[in-house]
N, C-alpha and C positions, 0 to 999 in steps of 0.2 A: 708497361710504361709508367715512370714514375707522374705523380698527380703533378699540377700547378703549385700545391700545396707546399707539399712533399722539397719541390725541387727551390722552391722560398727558404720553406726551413733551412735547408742544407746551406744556402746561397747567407742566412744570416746567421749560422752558425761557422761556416769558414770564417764570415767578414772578424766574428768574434774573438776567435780562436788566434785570426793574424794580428789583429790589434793586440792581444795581450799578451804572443811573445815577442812584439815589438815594443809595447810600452812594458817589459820585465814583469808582467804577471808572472810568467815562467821563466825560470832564470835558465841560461845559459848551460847545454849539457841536460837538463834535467827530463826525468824520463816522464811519460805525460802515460799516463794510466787510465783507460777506459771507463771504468767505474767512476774516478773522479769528475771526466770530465764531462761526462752522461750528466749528473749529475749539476754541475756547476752551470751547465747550459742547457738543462732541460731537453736534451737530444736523446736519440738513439743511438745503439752501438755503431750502426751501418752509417746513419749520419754524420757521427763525429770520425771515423775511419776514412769517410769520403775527404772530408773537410782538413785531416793530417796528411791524406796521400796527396791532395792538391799542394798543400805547403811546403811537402816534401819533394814535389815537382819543383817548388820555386828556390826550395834551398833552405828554408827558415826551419825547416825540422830535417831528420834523418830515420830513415828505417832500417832497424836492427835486425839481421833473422833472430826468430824463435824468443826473442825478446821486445818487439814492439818498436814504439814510433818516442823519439827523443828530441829537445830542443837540439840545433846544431850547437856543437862546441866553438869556443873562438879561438884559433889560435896564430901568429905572428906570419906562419908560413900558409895556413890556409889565407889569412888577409890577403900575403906576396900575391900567389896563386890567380886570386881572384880580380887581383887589381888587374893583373896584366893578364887576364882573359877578356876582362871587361873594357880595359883598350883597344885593344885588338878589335873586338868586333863591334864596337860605338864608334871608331875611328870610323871602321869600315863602310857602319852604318850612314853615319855621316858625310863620307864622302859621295854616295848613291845620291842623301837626299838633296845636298845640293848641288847634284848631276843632275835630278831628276824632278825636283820640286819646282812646283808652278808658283802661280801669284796667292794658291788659298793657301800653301803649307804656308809661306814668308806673312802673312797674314799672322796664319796660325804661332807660329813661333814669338810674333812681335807682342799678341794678343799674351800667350804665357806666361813672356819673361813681363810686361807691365802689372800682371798681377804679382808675380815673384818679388817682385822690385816696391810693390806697394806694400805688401806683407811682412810683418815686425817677424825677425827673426827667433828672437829669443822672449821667455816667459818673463812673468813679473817674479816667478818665484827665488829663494835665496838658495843656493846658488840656482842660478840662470840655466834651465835648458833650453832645447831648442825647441820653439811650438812644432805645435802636430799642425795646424795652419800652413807652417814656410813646410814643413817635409812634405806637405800635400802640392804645394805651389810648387816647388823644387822638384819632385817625381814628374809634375807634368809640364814643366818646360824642358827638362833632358827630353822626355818623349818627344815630345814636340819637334824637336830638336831633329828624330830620328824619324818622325813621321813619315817626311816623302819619302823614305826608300824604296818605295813601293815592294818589299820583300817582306813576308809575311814571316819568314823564317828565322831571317835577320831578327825584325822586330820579337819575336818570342822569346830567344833566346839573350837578347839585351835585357827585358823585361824582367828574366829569371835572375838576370845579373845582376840589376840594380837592385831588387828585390833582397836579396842576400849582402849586399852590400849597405843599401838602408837600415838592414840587423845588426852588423857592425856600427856605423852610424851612430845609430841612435843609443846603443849601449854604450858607445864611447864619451859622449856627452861632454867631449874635448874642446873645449876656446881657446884659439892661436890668437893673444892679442894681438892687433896691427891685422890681422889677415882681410882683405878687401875682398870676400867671396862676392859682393855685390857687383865688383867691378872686374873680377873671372867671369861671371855670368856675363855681361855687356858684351865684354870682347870678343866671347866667343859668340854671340848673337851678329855681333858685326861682321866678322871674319863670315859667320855665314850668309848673310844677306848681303856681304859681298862678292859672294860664290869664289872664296878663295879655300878650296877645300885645302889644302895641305896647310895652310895657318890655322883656320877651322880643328882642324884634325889635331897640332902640336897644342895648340888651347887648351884642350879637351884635353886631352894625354895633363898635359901640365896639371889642369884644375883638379881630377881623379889620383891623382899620383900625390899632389899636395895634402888633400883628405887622407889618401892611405898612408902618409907620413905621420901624420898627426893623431891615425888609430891606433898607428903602431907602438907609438912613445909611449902612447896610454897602457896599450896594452904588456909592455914591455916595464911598466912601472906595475902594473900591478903582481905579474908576475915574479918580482921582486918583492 
């Protein structure tokens, strides 16, 4: 049985490893070599192996036969893919939890979006990204969101979603001027504490589908 130790290491050796192909330590595509990263995080083989195949569970990396563990590539049609799996069952999600949320999820969700809503979206730096603050605020009022499902399978699988779509996200580093994501969020906060799940539901569709438009442009320019 692995020690208390042992199982810390690994637990801040993943956190590491996801933080740095989300903020472009590793670029996109590129192959992550054991030696290196032994290395770069003071881990072991078995630890940093542990720490890729959980990542590779959530999407952010991919495993090669006989070649090893690589960042995910990005491409226009993996985006499509992902967008409209990741509807589909947050839609779904979402419809459960306000079937089946009580007074602490509506609690929960109103508690979320007031931090999302108080938190500066974007850096001071030239050009403008988006803080790691609002991505932290943003990952946990979607959850929120999806809390009450009470579906434990549901929730996993959303979790893997956004996750790989946060990868996109953050490498796309796109500003739609004019875009009111402050007042997407609301809507779809209200729509749900209104327990109008199929307005709830087109919200959400709408707010996902507008970001994967605007990944896409990016990603379609660079391409070019």
């Amino acid at each position: 049985m692995a020690s208390t130790k042992q199982r810390a290491n690994t637990e801040a050796v993943y956190a590491q490893v996801r933080a740095d192909v989300l903020g472009g330590v590793h670029q996109p595509g590129e192959r992550l070599k054991f030696s290196a990263l032994c290395e770069r995080y003071g881990a072991s083989v078995s630890v940093v192996r542990e720490a890729l195949s959980r990542l590779a569970e959530q999407g952010l990396v991919v495993s090669e036969p006989r070649i090893g563990f690589a960042v995910r590539a990005m491409t226009v049609d993996d985006l499509r893919d992902l967008t409209m799996t990741r509807i589909e069952v947050e839609t779904l999600a979402l419809r459960k939890a306000i079937e089946r949320g009580d007074v602490d999820w509506e609690s929960q969700i109103v508690a979320a979006h007031h931090r999302l809503e108080r938190t500066g979206m974007f850096t001071d730096d030239a050009p403008p990204r988006v803080s790691d603050d609002w991505e932290s605020a943003h990952s946990a009022f979607h959850g929120a969101l999806l809390s009450g499902c009470a579906s434990h399978w549901l929730l996993g699988i959303a979790t893997t979603l956004r996750d790989a779509a946060e990868f996109y996200r953050r490498w796309s580093q796109i500003v739609e001027p004019g875009r009111d994501a402050a007042g997407e969020h609301r809507r779809i906060l209200d729509a749900a504490l209104a327990r109008d799940a199929d307005l709830a539901a087109e919200r959400l569709r709408e707010h996902y589908q507008r970001t994967a438009d605007i990944v896409e442009r990016g990603l379609t320019e660079r391409d070019a």
